[in-house]
N, C-alpha and C positions, 0 to 999 in steps of 0.2 A: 305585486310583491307579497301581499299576506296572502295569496291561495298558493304559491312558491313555497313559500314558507311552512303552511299548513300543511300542504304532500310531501313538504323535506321531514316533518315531525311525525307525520304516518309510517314514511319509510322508515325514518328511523325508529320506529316502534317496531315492525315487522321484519326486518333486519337483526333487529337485538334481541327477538321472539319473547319482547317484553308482556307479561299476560298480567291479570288483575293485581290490582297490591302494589306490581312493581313500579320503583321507582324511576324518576326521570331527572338526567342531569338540572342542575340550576340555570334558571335563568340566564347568568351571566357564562355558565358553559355551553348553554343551546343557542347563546348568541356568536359564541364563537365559533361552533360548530355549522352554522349556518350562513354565517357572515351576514347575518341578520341587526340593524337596530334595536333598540330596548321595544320602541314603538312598536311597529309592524309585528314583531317578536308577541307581544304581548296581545296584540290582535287575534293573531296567528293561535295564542293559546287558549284564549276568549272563545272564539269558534268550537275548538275542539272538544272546551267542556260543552258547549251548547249541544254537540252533536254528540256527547254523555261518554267520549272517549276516555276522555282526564278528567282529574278533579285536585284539588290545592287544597293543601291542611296547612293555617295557618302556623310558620315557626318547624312546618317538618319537611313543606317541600310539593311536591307534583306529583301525583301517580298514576298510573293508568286504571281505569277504570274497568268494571265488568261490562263490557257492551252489550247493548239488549236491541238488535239491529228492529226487532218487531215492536218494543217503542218509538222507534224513531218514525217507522211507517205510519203509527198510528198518530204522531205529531204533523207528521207529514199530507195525511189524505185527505184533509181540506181543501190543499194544493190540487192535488192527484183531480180530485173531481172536478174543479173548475178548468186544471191547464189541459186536461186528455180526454180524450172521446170514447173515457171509463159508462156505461147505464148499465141501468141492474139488469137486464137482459146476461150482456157480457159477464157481471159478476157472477149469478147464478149457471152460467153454461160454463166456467170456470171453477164454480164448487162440487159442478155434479162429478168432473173427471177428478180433481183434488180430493173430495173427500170420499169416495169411493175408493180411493188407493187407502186413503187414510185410515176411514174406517174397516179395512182389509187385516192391514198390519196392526192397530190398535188389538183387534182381537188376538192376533199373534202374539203379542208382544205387551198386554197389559199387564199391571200388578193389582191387588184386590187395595191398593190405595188410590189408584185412578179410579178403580169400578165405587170405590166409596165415592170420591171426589163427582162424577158423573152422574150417582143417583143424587146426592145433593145439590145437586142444580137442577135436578129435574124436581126434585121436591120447589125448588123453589120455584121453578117458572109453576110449577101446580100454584101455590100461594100466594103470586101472582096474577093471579090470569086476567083479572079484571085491572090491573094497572097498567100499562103500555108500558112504561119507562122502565120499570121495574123489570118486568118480564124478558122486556129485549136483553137486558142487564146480565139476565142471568142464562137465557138463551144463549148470548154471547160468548160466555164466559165457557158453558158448556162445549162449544166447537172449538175452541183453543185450548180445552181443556183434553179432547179424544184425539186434539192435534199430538199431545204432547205424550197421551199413550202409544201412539204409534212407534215413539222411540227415535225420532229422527228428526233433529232440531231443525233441520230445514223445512219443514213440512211446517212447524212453527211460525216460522216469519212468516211463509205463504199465506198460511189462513188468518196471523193475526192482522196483516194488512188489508186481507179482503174481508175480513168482517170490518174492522173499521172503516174502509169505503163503504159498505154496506150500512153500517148504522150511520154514516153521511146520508147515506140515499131515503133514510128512511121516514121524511117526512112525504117521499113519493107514494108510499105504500099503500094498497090497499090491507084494511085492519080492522078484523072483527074478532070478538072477545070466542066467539065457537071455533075460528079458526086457528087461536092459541089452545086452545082445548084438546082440537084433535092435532097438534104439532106436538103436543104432550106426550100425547098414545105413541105418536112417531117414536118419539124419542127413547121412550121406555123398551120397543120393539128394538132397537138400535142396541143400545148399553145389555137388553137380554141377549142376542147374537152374541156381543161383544163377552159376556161373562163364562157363556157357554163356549168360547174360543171358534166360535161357529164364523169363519172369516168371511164364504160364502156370503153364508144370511146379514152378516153385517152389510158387508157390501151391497147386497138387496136392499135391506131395510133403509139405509142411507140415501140410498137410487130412488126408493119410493117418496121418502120423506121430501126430499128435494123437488121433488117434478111435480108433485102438490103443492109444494109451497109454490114453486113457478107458477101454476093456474090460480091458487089460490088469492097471491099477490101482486 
């Protein structure tokens, strides 16, 4: 009854091309609309904020929510690594063809406030190099960040769920302080392609970056 419930309240959002902000009938209308109990009803909306769709201000009502589909992944890949036959083999032969495209159109398609955004995280994984946690942190941040130059939010979820399967995997790793060092030099090769609009060389430098890091780790 409450997963009925849950996809009568989806459709009804997508149906009514209800987007962020927008408001959602009351309770006592979405019961009617549903032919739904207070209960299950209320279940049914409990879910929905879990999965970051809606959200309730007390005394104003229900709204729908700005969906962030690459948090939910990232909530999610705990899951992902224990219930599917996900190894970092598989991740890595998945980021080389992803981000290879990525870093393609990043260089197409960046503004000189991603290429700031991009050198600042490689400053930081510089300033990092000798803390692990730290470093991945900011490593991380940096491929979702050339995801997001690319210009194409889809290529967003893609990579934000594979790096967070990947920072799951990463007590796997093989990890030495010289080979954040030289993951550095990568990266700077990378974001200069990408500044020069050089789509090519990005795609190279990205190609390279990645098949090292595969031996590397």
């Amino acid at each position: 009854m409450v997963e009925a419930i849950t996809k009568a309240l989806i459709d009804h959002i997508a149906d009514q091309r209800l987007g962020p902000g927008d408001r959602l009938p009351s309770e006592r209308q979405l019961a009617q609309m549903t032919g739904a109990s207070r209960l299950p009803l209320r279940e049914a909306l409990a879910t929905l904020k879990g999965l970051g769709v809606i959200e309730s201000w007390h005394g104003k009502g229900i709204f729908v929510k700005q969906f962030d589909l690459s948090a939910l992944f990232g909530m999610l890949s705990p899951l992902l690594k224990i219930n599917t036959e996900i190894d970092l083999e598989g991740i890595f032969v998945a980021r080389l063809s992803l981000e290879m495209s990525i870093a393609e159109l990043a260089a197409k398609n960046r503004t000189d406030e991603h290429l700031q955004l991009l050198r600042q995280d490689i400053d930081k994984m510089r300033a990092s190099v000798r803390n692990k946690d730290d470093y991945i942190r900011h490593d991380t941040h940096f491929h979702r960040e050339l995801s997001r130059a690319a210009a194409n939010p889809v290529f967003v979820v893609f990579m934000s769920s594979i790096m967070d399967l990947l920072v799951e995997l990463q007590v796997h790793l093989r990890d030495r302080i010289s080979y954040r060092e030289l993951a550095v030099c990568e990266h700077e090769k990378i974001v200069d392609a990408i500044a020069r609009q050089d789509a090519s060389g990005a795609r190279l430098a990205i190609e390279l970056h990645l098949r090292n890091a595969m031996e590397r780790l």
